[in-house]
C-alpha positions in Angstrom: 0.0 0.0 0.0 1.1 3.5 -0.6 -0.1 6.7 0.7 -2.4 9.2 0.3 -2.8 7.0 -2.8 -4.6 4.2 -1.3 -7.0 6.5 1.0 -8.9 7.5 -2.5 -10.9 4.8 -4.6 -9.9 1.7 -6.8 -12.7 1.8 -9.2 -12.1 -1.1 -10.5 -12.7 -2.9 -8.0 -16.3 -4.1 -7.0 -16.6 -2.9 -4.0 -15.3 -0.7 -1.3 -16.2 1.2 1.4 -14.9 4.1 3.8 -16.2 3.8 7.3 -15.6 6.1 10.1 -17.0 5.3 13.7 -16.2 6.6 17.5 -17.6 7.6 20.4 -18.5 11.5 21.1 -18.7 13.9 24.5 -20.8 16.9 23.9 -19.7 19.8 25.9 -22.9 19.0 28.9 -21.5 15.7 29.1 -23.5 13.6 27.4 -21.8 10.4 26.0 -23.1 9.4 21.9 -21.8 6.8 19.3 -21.5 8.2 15.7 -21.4 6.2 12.6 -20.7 7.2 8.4 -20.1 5.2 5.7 -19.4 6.0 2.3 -19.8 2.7 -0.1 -18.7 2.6 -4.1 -20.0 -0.2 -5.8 -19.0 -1.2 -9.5 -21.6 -1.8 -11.8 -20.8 -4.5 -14.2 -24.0 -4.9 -16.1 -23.2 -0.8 -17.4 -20.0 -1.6 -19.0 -19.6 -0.3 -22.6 -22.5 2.0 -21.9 -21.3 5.2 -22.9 -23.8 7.5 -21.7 -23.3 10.0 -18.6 -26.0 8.7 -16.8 -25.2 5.1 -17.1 -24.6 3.6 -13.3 -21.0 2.5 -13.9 -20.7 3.3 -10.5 -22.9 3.5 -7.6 -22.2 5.8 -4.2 -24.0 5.2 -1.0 -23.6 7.1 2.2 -25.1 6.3 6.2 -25.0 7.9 8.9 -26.3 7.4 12.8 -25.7 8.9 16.1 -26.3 6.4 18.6 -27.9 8.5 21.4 -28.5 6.6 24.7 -30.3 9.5 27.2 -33.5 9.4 24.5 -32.9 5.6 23.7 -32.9 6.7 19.6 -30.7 5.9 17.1 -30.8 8.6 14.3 -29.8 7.5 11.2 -30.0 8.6 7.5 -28.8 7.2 4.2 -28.4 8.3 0.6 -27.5 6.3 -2.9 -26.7 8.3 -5.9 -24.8 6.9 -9.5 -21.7 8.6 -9.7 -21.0 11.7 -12.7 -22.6 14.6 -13.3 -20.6 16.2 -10.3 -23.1 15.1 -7.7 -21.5 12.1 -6.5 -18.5 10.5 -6.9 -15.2 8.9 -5.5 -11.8 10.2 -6.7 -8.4 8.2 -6.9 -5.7 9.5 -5.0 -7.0 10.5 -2.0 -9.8 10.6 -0.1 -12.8 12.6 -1.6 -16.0 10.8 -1.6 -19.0 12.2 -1.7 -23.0 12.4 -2.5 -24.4 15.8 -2.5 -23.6 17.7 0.6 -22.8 14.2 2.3 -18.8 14.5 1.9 -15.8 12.5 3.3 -12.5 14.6 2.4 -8.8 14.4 3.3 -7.6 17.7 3.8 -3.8 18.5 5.1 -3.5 15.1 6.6 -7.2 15.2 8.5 -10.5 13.7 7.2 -13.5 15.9 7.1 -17.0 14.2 7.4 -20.1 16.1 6.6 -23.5 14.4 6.7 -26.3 17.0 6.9 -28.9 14.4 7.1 -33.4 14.8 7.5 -33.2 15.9 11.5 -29.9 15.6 12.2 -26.5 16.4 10.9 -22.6 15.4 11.4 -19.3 18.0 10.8 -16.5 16.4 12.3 -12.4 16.5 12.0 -11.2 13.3 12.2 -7.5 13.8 12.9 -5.5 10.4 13.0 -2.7 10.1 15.7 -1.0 7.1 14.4 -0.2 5.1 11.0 -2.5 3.2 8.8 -2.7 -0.2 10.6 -2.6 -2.7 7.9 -4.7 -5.6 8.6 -3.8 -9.3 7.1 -0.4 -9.4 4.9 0.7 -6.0 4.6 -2.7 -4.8 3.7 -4.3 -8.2 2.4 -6.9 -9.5 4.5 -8.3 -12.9 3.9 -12.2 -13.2 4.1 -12.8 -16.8 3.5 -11.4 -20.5 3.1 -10.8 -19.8 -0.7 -7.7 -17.3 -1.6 -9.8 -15.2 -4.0 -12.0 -14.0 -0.9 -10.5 -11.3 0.4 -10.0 -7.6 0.5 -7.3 -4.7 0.9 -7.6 -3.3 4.4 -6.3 -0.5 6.3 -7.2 0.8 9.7 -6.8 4.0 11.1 -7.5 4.0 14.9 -7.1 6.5 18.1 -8.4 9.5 15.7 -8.7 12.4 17.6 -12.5 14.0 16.9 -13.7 17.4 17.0 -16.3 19.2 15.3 -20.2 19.6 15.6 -23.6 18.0 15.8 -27.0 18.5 15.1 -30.1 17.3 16.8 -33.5 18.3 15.5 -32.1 21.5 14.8 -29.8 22.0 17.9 -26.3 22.1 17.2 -23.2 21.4 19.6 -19.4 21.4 19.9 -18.0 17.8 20.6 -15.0 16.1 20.9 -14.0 12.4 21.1 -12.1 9.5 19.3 -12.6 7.6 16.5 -11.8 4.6 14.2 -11.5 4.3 10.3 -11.8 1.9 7.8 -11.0 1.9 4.1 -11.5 -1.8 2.7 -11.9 -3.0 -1.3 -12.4 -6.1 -3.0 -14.0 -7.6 -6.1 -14.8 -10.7 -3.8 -15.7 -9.9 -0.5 -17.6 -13.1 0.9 -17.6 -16.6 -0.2 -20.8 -17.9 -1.4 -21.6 -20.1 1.8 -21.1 -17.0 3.7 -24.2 -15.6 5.6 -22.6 -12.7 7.2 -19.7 -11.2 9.4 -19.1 -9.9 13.7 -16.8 -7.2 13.4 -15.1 -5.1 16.1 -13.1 -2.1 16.2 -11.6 -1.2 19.6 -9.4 1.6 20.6 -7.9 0.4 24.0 -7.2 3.0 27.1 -3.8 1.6 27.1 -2.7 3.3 23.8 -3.6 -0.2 21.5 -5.9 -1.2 18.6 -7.7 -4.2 18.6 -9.3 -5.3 15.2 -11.2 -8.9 15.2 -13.8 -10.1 12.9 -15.4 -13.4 12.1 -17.3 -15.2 8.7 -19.8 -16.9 9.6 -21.6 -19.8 7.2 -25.1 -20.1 5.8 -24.8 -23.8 7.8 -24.6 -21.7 11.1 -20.5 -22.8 11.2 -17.4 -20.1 11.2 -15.9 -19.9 8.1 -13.2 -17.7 8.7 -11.9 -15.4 11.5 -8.8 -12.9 12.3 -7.3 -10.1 13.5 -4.7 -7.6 14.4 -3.5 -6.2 17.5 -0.9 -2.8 17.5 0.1 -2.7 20.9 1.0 0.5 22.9 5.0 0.1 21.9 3.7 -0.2 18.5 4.4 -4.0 18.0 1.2 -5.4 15.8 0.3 -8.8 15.9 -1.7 -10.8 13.2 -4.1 -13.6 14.3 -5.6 -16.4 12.1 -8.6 -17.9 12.6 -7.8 -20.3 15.3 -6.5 -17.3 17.6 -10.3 -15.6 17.1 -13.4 -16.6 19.1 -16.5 -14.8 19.5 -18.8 -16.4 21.7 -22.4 -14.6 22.5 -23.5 -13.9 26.3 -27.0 -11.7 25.9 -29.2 -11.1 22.6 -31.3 -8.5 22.2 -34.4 -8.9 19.8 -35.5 -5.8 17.6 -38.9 -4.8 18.3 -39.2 -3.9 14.1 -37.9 -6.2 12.7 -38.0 -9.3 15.3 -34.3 -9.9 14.0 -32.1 -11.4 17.4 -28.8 -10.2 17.4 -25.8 -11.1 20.1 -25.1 -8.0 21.4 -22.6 -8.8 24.1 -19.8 -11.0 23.6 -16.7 -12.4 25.2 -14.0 -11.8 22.7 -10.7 -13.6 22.4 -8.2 -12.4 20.5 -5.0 -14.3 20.7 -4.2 -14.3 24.6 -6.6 -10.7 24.6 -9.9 -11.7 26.6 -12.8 -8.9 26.5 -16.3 -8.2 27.7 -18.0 -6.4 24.7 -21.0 -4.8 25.7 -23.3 -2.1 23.9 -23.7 1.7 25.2 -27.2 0.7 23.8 -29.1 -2.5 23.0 -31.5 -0.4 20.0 -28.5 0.0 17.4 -29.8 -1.6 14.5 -30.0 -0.1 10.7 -32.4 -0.8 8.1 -30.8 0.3 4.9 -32.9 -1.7 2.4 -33.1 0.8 0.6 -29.9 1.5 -0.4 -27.9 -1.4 0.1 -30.5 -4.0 0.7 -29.7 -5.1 4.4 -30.9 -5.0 7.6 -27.8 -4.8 10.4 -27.0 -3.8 13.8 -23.7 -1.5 14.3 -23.3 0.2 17.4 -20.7 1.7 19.9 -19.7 -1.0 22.4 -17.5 -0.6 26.0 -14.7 -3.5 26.0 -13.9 -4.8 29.5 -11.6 -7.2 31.8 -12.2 -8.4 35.0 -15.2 -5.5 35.4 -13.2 -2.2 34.6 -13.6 -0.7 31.0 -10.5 -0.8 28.8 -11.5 0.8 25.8 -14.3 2.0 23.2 -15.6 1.1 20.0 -17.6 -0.2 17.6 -19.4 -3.6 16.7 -21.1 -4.6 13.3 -23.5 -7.8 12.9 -24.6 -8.6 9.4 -26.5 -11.1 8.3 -28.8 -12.7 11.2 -32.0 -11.7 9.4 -31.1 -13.8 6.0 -27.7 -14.0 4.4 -25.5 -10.6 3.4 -25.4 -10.1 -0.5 -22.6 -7.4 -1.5 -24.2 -5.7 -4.6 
């Protein structure tokens, strides 16, 4: 990988997504979970189309605040085809956008802007450490077969500051942050039903990255991991080193979906409590991406004291995740 190259898009690839997450303080103290996303997805069946509004490529774009003191999640999403100069995803370096929903890298910070229906996002992420590349230098393997995998970079500890909007009401926060930037033309294997993902930025200065494929016959099909510790060592963990094993589920009153929302995590000779800052997390995006998930902020834990914050993802426990 080389950089800023690699924070901008590889079009050519099928799919690939930007996704920033962390945990906010607003200046009265109140403690709130943000999400965005930005997704590109290449459009085969327009190839050789010529015309401007062909959907070579497709953006999408979600956003949340996870906001325990009213028990909501806000949330908002947006799909647009790339062109025409209202949406798009440039090479080089980060600069994704669709409309006035932007992700930008600007003098070595990334700028989110999601002024979504009744609420709205303006933060400067501002990392504090190197790209943490995930897998083999960068290459991340989803899946018993070698063809499923993706490129994957992580940028954690990302110092936050900006604004929020509530119904209207804006305020200064501050806080820390994750980011993703993943791509591949062949994300999950077709057995796959899904992935548990989790991001955590440790108190202690560390990273903790762990995810796990699961299979449409209920099995795990693959699992890993990376740990950059304190002193800056980082540590790569195949699948046998990875175990996520479920301790409470929480069932969504919409969609009567059950998802494990707290977990015991192990992660090499790492052992965690995962627990959710709130159970009612879950996003229905059908109609943009076509899936129904749950991705929240999440305390991590040993022995009962809190080591560090960050984010959780659960796909596919209502049917089986399709990438399109």
């Amino acid at each position: 990988m080389a950089f800023p190259r690699d924070h901008g898009s590889h079009p050519a690839f099928r799919t690939e997504w930007w996704y920033a997450t962390g945990w906010l303080r607003t200046a009265s103290g109140e403690q709130l979970g943000f999400q965005a996303t930005f997704f590109r997805s290449l459009r085969e069946e327009a190839a050789g189309n010529p015309s401007a509004f062909a959907p070579h490529q497709i953006l999408v774009a979600h956003a949340a605040i996870s906001d325990p003191a009213r028990g909501h999640l806000w949330k908002d999403q947006r799909i647009a085809r790339a062109g025409l100069g209202l949406a798009g995803a440039n090479t080089g370096d980060a600069v994704v956008w669709i409309d006035g929903w932007r992700l930008v890298r600007e003098g070595g910070s990334f700028r989110i802007r999601a002024p979504a229906t009744d609420f709205a996002l303006d933060l400067a992420l501002a990392p504090a450490q190197p790209p943490l590349l995930n897998g083999e230098a960068g290459f991340s393997r989803k899946g018993r077969s070698p063809a499923a995998a993706s490129y994957y970079y992580s940028l954690p500890h990302i110092e936050v500051r900006g604004h929020i909007a509530r119904e209207g009401r804006r305020e200064a926060v501050t806080g820390e942050a994750w980011l993703d930037h993943e791509w591949s033309s062949e994300y999950l294997e077709p057995q796959a039903a899904g992935w548990d993902w989790v991001g955590l930025n440790l108190d202690d200065g560390s990273a903790l990255m762990a995810f796990r494929i699961r299979g449409r016959d209920g099995g795990v099909r693959w699992a890993g991991g990376s740990l950059r510790t304190a002193d800056g060592r980082l540590l790569h963990f195949a699948p046998g080193d990875i175990a996520f094993t479920p301790r409470r589920s929480w069932r969504s009153p919409r969609t009567a979906i059950i998802y494990p929302v707290e977990w015991l995590l192990r992660a090499g000779d790492l052992a965690l409590s995962i627990a959710p800052l709130m159970d009612d997390q879950e996003s229905d995006t059908r109609a943009t991406t076509g899936a129904i998930y749950w991705e929240g902020a999440v305390r991590a834990s040993t022995g009962g004291r809190e080591v560090g914050r960050g984010y959780l993802e659960l796909t596919g426990y209502g049917e089986a995740l399709r990438l399109r």
